[in-house]
N, C-alpha and C positions, 0 to 999 in steps of 0.2 A: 504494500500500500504506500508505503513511504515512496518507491521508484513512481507510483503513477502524480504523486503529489507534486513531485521534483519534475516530471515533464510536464505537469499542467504549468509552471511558477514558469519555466522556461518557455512554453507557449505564448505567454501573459504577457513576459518581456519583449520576446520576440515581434508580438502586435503592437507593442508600446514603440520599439524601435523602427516597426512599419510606417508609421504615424509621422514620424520628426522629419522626412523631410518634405512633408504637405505643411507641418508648422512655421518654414522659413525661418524668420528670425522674427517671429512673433511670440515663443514662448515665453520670452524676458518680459514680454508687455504683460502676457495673460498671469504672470508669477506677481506683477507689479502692480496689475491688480486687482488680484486676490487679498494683496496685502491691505487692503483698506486705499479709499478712496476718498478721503476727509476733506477739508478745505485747505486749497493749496496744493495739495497733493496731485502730480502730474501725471497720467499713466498714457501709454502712444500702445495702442492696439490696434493690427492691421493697417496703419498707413493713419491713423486718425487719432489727434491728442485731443484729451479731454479733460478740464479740468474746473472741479468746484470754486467760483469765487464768491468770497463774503461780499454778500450787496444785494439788492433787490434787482430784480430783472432791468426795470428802465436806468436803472443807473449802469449795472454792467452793460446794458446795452449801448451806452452811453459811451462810457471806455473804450468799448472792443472800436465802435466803429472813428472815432478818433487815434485811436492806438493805428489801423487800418490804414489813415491818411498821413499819418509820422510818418509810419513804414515805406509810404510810397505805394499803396496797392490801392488802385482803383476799384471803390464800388460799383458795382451793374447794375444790380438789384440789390433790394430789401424789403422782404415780408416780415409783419410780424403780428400777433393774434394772443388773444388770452393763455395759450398753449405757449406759448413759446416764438422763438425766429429762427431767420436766417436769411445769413447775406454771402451774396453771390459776388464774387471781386476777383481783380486780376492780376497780376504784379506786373513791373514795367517790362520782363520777358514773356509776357502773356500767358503763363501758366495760371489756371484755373485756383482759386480759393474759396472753399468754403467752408461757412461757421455758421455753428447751428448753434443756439442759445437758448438751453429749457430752465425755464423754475426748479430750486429743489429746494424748496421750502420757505420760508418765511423772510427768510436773508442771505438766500442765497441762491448762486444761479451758476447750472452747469453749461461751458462754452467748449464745444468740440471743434475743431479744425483737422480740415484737410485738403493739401496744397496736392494738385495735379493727380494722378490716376491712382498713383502707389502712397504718395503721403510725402513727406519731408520733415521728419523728426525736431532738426535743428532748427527750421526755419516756424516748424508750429511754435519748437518753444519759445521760441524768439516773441512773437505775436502773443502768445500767452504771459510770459514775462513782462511785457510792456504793460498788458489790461491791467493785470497784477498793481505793475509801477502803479496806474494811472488811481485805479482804486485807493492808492494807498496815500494818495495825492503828489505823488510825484509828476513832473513833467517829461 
C-alpha cells in the first residue's frame, strides 16, 4: 500500500509540474496575492496591476486621471457609473492603457491597470505610484 501511495504523491507532482509552464511568470503574482491585498499593497497578475487606494472613488478618481496627464498619456475615453470606471488612454508611443477603478468600501477604491496586450509591470507601477503620490498630497 505504501508503493501505490508513493506513485499516486509522484503523479500529483508530476501534474503540478505539467501546469508551470501554462503559468509563465505569473505564479509570483498569484503567491502575491494570496498574501493579502490591503491598502497599498500592489499585486500585477497576468499582465494587470491592481491596487487598493485609501480615498473615496471621486477622489481616486481624481488622482488617477491627473496622475494620467503628468505621465504624458492621453485620455480617449472615460466612463464612469455608481459601479465603478474606466478610462481608456494612450501613451505618447500609442500603446493602449487601461484602468478600471471599483469601490471597495467606504474609503477606498481599487485601481487596476493594464498597459498594451501582455501588461507592463514597471510602467503600471509607475502610474500606480504616482495616484499613490497624488492621494497623499504630493505633487
Amino acid at each position: 500500500m505504501a508503493r501505490r501511495r508513493g506513485v499516486g504523491h509522484w503523479g500529483q507532482c508530476g501534474a503540478l509540474l505539467l501546469l508551470v509552464p501554462f503559468l509563465g511568470g505569473c505564479w509570483l503574482g498569484l503567491v502575491a496575492a494570496g498574501a493579502g491585498a490591503g491598502v497599498g499593497t500592489v499585486t500585477y497578475v497576468q499582465g494587470e496591476s491592481s491596487q487598493v487606494h485609501a480615498g473615496g472613488f471621486e477622489r481616486v478618481w481624481s488622482a488617477t486621471t491627473t496622475a494620467l496627464r503628468q505621465l504624458q498619456i492621453q485620455i480617449e475615453r472615460s466612463t464612469k457609473d455608481g459601479l465603478g470606471g474606466e478610462i481608456e488612454a494612450r501613451r505618447t508611443d500609442k500603446i493602449a492603457v487601461t484602468v478600471k477603478l471599483e469601490p471597495s468600501g467606504e474609503n477606498a477604491t481599487t485601481v487596476k491597470i493594464r498597459i498594451g496586450t501582455f501588461g507592463d509591470k514597471a510602467e503600471s507601477e509607475t502610474i500606480q505610484g504616482r495616484i499613490a503620490s497624488l492621494l497623499q498630497g504630493g505633487k
